[in-house]
C-alpha positions as CSV (number, residue, x, y, z in Angstrom):
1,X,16.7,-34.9,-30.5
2,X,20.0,-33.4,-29.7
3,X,23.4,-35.2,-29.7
4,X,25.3,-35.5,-26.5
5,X,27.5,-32.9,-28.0
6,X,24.9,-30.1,-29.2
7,X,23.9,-30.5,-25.3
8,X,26.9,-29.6,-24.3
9,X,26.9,-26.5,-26.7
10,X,23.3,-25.6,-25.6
11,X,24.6,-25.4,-22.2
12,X,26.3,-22.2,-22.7
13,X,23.1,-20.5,-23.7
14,X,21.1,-18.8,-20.3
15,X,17.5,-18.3,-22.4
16,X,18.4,-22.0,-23.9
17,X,19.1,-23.4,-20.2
18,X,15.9,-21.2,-19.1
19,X,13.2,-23.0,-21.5
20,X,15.0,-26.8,-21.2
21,X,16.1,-27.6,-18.5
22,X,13.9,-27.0,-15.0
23,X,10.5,-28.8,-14.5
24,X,7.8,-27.3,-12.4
25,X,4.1,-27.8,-10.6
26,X,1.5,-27.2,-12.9
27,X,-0.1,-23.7,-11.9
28,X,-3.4,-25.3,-12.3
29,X,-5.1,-28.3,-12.5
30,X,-5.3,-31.9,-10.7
31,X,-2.5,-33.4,-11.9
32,X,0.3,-34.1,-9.9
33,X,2.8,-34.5,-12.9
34,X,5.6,-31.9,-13.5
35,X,5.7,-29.6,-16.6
36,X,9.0,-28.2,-18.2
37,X,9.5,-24.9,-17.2
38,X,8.7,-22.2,-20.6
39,X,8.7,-18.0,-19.8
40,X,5.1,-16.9,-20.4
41,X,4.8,-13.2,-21.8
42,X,5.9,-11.5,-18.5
43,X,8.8,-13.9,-17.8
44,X,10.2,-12.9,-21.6
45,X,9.8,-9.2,-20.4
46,X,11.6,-9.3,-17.2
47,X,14.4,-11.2,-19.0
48,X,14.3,-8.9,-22.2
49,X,14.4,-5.7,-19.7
50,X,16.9,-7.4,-16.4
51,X,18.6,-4.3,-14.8
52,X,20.4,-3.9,-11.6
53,X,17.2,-3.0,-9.5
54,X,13.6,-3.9,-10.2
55,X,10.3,-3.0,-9.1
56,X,7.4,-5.2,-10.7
57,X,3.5,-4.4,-9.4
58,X,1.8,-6.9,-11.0
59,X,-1.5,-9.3,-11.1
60,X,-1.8,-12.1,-9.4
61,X,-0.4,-15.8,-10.7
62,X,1.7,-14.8,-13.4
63,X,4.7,-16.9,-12.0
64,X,7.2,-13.6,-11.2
65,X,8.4,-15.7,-8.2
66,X,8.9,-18.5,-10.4
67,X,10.8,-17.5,-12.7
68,X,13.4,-15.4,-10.2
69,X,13.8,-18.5,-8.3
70,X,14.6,-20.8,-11.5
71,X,16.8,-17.7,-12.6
72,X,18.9,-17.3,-9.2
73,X,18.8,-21.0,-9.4
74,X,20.6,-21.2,-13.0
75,X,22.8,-18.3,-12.7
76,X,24.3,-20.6,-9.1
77,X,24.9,-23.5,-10.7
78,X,26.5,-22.8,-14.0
79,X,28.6,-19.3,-12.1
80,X,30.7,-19.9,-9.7
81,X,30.6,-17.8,-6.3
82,X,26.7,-16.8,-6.4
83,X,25.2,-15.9,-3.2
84,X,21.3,-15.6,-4.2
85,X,18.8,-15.0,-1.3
86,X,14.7,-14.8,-1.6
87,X,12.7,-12.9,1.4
88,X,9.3,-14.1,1.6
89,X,6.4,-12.3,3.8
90,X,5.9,-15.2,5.8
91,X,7.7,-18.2,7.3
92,X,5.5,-20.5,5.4
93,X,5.9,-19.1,1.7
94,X,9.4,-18.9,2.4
95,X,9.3,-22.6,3.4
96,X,6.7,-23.1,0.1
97,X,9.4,-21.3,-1.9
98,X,12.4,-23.2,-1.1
99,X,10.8,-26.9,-1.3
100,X,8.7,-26.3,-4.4
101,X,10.3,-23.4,-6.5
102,X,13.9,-24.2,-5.4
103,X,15.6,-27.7,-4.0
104,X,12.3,-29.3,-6.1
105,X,13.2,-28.1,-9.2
106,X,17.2,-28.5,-8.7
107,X,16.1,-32.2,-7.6
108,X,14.5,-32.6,-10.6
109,X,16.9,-30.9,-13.2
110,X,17.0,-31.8,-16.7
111,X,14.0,-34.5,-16.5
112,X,13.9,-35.5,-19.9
113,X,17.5,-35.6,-20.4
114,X,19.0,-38.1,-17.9
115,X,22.8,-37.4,-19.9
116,X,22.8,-33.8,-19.4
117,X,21.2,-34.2,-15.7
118,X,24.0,-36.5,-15.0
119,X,26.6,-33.9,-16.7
120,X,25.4,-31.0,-14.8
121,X,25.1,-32.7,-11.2
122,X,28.9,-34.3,-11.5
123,X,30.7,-31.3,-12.5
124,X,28.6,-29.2,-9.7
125,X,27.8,-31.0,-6.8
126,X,25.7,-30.0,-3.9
127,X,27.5,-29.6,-1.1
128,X,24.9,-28.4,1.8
129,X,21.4,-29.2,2.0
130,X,20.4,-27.3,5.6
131,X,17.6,-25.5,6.5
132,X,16.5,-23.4,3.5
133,X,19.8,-23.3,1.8
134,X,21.7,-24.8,-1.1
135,X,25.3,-25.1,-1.1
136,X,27.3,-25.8,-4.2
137,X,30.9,-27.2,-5.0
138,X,31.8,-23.8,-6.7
139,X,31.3,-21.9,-3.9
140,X,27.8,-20.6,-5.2
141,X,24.6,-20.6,-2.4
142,X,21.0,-20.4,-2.9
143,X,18.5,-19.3,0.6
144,X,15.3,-18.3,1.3
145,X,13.7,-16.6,4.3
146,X,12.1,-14.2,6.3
147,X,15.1,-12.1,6.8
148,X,18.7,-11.7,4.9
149,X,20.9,-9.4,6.8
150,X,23.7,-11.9,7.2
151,X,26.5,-12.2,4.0
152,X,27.2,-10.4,0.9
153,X,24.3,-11.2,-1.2
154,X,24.8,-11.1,-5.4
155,X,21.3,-11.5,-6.3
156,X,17.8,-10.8,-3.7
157,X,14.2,-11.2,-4.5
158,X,12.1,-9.3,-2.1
159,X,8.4,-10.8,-2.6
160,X,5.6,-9.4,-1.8
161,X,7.1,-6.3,-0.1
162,X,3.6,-4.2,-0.7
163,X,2.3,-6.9,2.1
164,X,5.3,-6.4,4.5
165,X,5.5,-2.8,4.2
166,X,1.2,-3.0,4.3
167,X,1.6,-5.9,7.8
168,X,4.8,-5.2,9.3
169,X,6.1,-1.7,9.1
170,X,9.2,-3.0,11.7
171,X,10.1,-5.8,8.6
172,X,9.9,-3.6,6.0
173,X,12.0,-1.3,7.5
174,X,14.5,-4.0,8.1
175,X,14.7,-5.3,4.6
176,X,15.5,-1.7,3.5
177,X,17.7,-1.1,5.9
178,X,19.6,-4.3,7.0
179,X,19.0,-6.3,3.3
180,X,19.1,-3.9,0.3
181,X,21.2,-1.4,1.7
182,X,23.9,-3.9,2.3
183,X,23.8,-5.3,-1.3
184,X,26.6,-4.2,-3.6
185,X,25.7,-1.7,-6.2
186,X,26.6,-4.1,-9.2
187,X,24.3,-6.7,-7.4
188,X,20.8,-7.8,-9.3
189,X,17.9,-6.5,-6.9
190,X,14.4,-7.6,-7.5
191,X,11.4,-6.4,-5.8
192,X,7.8,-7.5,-7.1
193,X,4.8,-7.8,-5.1
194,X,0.7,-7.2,-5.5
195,X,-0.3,-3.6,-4.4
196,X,-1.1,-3.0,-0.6
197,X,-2.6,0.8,-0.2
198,X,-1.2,4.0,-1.3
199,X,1.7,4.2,1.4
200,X,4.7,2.8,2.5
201,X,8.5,1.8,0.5
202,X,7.2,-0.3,-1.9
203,X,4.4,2.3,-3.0
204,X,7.2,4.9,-3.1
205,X,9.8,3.0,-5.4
206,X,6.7,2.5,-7.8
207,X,6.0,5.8,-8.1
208,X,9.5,6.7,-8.3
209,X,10.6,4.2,-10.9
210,X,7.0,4.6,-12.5
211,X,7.8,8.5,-13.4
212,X,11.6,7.8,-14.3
213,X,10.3,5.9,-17.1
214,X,7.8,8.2,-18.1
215,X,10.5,11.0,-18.5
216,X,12.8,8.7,-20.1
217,X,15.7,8.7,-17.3
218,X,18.8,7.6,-18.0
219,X,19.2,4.9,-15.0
220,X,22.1,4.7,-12.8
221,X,22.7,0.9,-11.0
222,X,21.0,2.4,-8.1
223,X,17.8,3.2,-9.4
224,X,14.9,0.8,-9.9
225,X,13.8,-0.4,-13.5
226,X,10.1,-0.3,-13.3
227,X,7.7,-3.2,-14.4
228,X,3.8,-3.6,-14.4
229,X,1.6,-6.7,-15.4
230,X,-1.7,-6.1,-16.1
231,X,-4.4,-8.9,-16.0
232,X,-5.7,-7.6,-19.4
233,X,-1.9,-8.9,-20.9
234,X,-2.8,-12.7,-19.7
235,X,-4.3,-14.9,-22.1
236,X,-5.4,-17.4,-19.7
237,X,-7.7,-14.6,-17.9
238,X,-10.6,-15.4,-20.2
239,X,-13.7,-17.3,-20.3
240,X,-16.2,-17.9,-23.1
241,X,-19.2,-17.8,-21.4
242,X,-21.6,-14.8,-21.4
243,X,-21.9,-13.2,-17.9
244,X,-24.5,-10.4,-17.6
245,X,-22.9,-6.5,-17.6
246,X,-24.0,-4.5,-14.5
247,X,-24.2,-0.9,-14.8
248,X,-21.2,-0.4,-12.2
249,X,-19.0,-2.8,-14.6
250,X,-19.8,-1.3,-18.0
251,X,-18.9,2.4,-16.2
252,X,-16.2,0.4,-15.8
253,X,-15.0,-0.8,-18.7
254,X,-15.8,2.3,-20.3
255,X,-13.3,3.9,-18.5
256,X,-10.5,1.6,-18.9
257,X,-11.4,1.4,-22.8
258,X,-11.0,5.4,-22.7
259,X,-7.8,4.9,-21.6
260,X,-6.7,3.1,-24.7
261,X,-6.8,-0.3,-23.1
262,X,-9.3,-2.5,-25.3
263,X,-10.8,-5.6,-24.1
264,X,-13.1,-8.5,-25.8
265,X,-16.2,-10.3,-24.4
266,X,-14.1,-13.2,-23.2
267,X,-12.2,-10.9,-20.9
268,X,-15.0,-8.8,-19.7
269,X,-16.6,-12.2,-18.8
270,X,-13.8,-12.7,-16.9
271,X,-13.4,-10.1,-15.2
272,X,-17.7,-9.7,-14.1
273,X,-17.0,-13.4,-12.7
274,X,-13.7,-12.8,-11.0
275,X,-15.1,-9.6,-9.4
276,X,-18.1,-11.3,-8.0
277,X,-15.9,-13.5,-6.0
278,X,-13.0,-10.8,-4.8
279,X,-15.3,-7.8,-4.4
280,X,-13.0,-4.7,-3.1
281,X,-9.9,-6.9,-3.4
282,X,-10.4,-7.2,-6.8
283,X,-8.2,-4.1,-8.2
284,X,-5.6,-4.6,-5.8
285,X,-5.2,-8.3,-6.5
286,X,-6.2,-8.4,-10.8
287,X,-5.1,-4.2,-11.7
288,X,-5.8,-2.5,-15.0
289,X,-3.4,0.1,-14.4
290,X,-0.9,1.0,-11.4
291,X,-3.3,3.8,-10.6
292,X,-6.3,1.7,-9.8
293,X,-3.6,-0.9,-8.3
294,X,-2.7,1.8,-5.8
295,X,-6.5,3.2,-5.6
296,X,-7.7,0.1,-4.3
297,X,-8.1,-0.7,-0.1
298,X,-5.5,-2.0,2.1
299,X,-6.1,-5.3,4.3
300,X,-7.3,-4.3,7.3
301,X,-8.4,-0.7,6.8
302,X,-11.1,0.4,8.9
303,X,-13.2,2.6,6.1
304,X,-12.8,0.5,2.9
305,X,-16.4,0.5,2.4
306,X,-17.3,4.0,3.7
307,X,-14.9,5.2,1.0
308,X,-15.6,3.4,-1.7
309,X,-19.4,4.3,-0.7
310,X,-18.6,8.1,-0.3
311,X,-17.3,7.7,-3.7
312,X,-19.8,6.1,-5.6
313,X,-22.5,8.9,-3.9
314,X,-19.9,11.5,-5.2
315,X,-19.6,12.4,-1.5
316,X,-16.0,12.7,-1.8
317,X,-15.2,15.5,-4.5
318,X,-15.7,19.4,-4.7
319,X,-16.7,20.4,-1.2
320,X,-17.0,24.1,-0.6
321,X,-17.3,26.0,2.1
322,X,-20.8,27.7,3.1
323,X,-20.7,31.4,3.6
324,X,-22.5,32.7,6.8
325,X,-22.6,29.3,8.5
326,X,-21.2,27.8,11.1
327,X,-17.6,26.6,10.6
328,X,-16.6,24.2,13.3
329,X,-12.8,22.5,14.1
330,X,-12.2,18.8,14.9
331,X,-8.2,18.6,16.2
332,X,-5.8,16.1,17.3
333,X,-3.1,17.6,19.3
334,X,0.5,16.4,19.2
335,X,3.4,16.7,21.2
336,X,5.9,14.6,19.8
337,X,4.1,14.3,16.6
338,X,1.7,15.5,14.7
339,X,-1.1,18.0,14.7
340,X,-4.3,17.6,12.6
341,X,-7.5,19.8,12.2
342,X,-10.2,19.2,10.4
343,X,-12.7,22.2,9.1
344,X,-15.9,21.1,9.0
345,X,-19.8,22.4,8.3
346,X,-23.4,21.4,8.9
347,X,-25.8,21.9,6.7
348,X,-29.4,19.7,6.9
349,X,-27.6,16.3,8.7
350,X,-24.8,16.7,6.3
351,X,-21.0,17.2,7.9
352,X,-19.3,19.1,5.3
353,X,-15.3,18.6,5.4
354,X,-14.4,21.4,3.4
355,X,-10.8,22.2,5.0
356,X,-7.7,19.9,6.8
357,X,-4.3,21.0,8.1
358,X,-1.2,19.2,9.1
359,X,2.1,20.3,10.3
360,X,4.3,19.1,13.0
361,X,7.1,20.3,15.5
362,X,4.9,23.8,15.7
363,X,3.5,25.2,19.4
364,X,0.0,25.6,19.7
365,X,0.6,29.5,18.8
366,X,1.2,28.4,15.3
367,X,-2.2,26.6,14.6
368,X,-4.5,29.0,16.6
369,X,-2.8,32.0,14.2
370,X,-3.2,29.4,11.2
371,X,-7.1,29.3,12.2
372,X,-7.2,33.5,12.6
373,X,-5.7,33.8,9.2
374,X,-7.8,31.3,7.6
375,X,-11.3,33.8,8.3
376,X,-13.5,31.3,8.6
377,X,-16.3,32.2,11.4
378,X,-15.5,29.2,13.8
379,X,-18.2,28.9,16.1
380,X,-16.4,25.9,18.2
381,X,-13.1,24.0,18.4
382,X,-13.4,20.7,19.8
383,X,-10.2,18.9,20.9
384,X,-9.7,15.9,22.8
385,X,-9.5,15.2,26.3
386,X,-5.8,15.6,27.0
387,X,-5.9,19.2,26.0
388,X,-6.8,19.4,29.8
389,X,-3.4,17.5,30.8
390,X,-0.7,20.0,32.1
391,X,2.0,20.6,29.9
392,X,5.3,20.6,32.1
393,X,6.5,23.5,29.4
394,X,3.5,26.1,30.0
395,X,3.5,24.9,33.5
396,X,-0.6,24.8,33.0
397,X,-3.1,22.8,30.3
398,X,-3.0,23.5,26.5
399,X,-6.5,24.7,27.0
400,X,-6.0,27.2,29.5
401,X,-2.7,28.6,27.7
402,X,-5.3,28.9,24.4
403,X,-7.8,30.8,26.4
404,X,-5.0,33.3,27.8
405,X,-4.6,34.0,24.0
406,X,-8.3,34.4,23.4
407,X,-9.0,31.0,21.7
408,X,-11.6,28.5,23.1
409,X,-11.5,25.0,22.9
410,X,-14.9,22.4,23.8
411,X,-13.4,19.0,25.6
412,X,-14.8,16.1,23.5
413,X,-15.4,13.5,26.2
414,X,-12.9,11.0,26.9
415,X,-13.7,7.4,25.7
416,X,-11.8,4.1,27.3
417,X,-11.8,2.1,23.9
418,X,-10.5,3.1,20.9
419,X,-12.8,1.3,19.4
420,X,-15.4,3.5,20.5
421,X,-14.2,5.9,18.4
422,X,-13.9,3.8,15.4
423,X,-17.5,2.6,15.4
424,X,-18.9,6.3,15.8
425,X,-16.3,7.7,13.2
426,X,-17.9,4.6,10.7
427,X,-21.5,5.0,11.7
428,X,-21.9,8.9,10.3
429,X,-19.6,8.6,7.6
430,X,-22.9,7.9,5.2
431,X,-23.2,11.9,6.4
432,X,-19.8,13.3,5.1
433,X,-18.8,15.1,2.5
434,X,-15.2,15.6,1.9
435,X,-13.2,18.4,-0.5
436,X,-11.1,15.8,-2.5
437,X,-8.6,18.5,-3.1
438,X,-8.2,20.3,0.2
439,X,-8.5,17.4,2.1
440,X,-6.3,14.8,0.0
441,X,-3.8,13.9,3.0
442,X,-7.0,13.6,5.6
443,X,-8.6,11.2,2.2
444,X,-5.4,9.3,2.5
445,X,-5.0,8.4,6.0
446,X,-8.7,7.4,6.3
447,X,-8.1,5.0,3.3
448,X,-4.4,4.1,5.0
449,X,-6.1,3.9,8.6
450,X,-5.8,0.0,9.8
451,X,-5.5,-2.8,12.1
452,X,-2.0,-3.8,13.7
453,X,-1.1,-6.8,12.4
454,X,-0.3,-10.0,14.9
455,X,2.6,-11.7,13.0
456,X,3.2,-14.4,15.3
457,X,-0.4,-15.3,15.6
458,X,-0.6,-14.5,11.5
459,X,-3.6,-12.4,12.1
460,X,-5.0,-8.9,12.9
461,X,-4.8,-7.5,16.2
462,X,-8.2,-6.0,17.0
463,X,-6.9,-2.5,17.7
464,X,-5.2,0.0,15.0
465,X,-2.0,0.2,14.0
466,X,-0.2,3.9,15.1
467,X,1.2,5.1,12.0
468,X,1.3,8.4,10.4
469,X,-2.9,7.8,9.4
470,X,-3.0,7.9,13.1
471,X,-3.8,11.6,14.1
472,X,-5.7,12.8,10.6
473,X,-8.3,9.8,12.1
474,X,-7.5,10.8,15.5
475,X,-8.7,14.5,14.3
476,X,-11.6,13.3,12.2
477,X,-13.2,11.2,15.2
478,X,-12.9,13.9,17.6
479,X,-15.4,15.8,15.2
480,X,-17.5,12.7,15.0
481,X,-17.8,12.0,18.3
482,X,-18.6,15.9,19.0
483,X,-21.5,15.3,16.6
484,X,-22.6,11.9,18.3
485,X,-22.6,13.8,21.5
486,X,-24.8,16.5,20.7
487,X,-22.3,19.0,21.4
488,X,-23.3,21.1,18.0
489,X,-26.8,22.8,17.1
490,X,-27.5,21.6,13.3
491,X,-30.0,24.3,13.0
492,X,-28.5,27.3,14.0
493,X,-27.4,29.7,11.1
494,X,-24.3,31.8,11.7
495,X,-25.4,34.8,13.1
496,X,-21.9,36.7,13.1
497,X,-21.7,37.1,9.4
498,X,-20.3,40.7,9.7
499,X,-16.8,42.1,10.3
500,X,-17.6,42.9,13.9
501,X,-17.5,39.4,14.5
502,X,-14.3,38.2,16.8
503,X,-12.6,34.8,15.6
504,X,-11.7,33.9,19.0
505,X,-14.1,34.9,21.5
506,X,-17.6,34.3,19.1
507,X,-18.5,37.9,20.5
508,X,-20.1,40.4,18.1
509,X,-19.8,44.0,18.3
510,X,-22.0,46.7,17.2
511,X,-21.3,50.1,15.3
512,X,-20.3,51.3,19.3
513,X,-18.3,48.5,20.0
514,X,-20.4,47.0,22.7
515,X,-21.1,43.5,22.8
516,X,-24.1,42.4,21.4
């Protein structure tokens, strides 16, 4: 037991104050009592290594959001003049937040010790209880939300950002525009959330923090201190009972054990259980490394399964192209954005994506030479239906300015539901092969390619988001529904495999240069 007057000393001490003083909700378990508040292995590591900015991918239920809101909470009510804010994804964790991680454990303060409670809660009084937002007598202020654009904040946690940039691209951008960009550059910036996809800001500042510490940077106040928590690090992700190895999970393992990670039977029984219940979400949600973290599916992506399908079959990997057949173009044409082809073969069913470009703010003259200078023999070009639309600029269609310069497109026909296009795209992809390498950006909007989210309903729209995966898929199903339509002949062999043939017209010439 301490005397009244080694409390009082104690109180000087931040990692004393952190392990003493706040009581919590049990993580687990039925029982309704609190628990004193003590940093588990990642809590000790985000102290140990606190900088100005932080990015922390982690696995789930390791208390990260815990501990920043007992930490804002401590650094408001022993400094004076704190403005701490948290930004949740959603109105209810924010809500969740504030009543259990916030005003419940400033209600219940120093538990066990009703002298130093009293101490504390005299000589800092709270002033303002409104809303989601604590107000003390020395000026200092704790509040949680959805948003944080108004005041000078001194400390922000941004959680789960991977979801809002995933969700609500409009959100994310606001929180990096009208939150962090307004904090001071001494202030203490947190950002931590699960993985959502391969894309967006909080993917970036991963990657960029990620390879600053793998250099060894020297950080500046502006850049981001970068954290990951592996499931493997958690003792409490381990069970004692046997589960049966599948072959899929001891590839598995093997793989992450070549890495230099080494894990026991209690962990590996674990993980076979844990997997059975989260299936694809399983990386994403419990990561071995920030690769697979960032490997793993989005909610609400459209081709998940195909992918992860495509790789199992080692359909997605060295794809090259077949000399003296057939090569055949799948576009999406943009005017204010981008344009997208995809190079593509048939060989016995199989669609062979052996080639994709992408460029934007380029006339069609630029991708028509781009095809000529590539030297494939295209047989057809198939582009969607508003290549026939008049372009105010030629003053006639795209289609009928390519044919003036020898090029020839094939109108896929127009469907009235996106949808449409969805289900065909999904239905042949057991038939594709894709070129990992050349075909990397189409790879990564097909994984990225996904349903809008409805965030006042708190659900998926049933239509896609229009992002930047937009027109790769917009270029990919305008091949696939050319194939669905019959509008290529699987079985006929290039038959211009000679230098006489022309690029644009398909004509071949002989040794008098008359068309064959």
């Amino acid at each position: 037991m301490y005397t009244e007057k080694q409390l009082m000393e104690h109180l000087k001490d931040r990692w004393w104050r952190l392990n003493n003083l706040y009581w919590i909700k049990p993580k687990q378990g039925r029982n309704s009592e609190l628990v004193l508040f003590k940093p588990n292995w990642a809590q000790k590591e985000l102290y140990d290594k606190l900088w100005y900015r932080n990015t922390i991918l982690k696995a789930r239920q390791l208390g990260v959001t815990t501990f920043w809101s007992i930490f804002f909470l401590d650094d408001c009510i022993f400094n004076a003049n704190r403005e701490a804010g948290i930004i949740a994804d959603t109105r209810e964790n924010a809500e969740e937040i504030f009543r259990t991680k916030v005003k419940g454990v400033w209600d219940n303060l120093a538990l066990d010790m009703p002298f130093l409670k009293k101490k504390i809660k005299e000589s800092n009084e709270l002033e303002s209880d409104q809303g989601k937002r604590l107000v003390w007598r020395n000026g200092s202020a704790f509040r949680v939300g959805t948003s944080m654009r108004s005041g000078t904040l001194t400390e922000l946690l941004v959680t789960e950002y991977g979801k809002i940039c995933a969700k609500e691209p409009d959100k994310a951008r606001e929180v990096r525009t009208g939150s962090i960009e307004t904090l001071p550059k001494d202030a203490l910036l947190v950002i931590e959330s699960t993985a959502m996809g391969n894309d967006g800001d909080f993917y970036q500042k991963c990657m960029d923090a990620k390879l600053a510490d793998s250099i060894g940077k020297e950080l500046s106040s502006l850049d981001y201190s970068f954290f990951f928590f592996p499931w493997w690090k958690e003792q409490a992700y381990r069970i004692d009972m046997e589960e049966i190895v599948t072959t899929d999970m001891e590839k598995y393992f093997e793989k992450i054990e070549d890495s230099g990670i080494k894990l026991d039977e209690p962990q590996k029984s674990w993980y076979i259980k844990k997997n059975r219940e989260l299936g694809d979400d399983m990386k994403r949600e419990y990561p071995s490394t920030p690769e697979e973290a960032f490997e793993q599916s989005i909610e609400g992506a459209y081709f998940t399964r195909e992918i992860a399908i495509s790789y199992q079959e080692q359909r997605i990997g060295k794809v090259s192209l077949m000399e003296n057949y057939p090569v055949y173009t799948g576009w999406d044409l943009g005017i204010n954005d981008t344009t997208c082809i995809v190079f593509f073969q048939m060989l016995r069913g199989d669609i062979r994506i052996f080639d994709f470009y992408e460029n934007s703010d380029e006339g069609l003259l630029h991708y028509i030479k781009h095809i000529k200078n590539k030297n494939y023999l295209v047989d057809k070009n198939f582009a969607p239906w508003d290549i026939e639309k008049r372009d105010f600029s030629l003053g006639k269609s795209r289609k009928e300015f390519a044919r003036e310069m020898g090029f020839y497109f094939d109108t896929v026909r127009r469907v009235s539901d996106i949808m449409d296009k969805i289900e065909v795209s999904r239905l042949l992809f057991s038939r594709v092969h894709i070129d990992e390498k050349r075909c990397s950006g189409l790879i990564k909007a097909l994984h990225s390619f996904r349903k809008e989210w409805d965030d006042k309903r708190g659900c998926y729209k049933n239509r896609p988001l229009h992002d930047w995966a937009s027109n790769p898929f917009d270029a990919f199903a305008t091949a696939m529904k050319a194939i669905d339509e019959g509008m290529i002949n699987n079985n006929r062999k290039q038959q211009y495999a000679h230098e006489n043939f022309n690029l644009f017209t398909g004509e071949v010439y002989n040794d008098d240069g008359m068309v064959n």
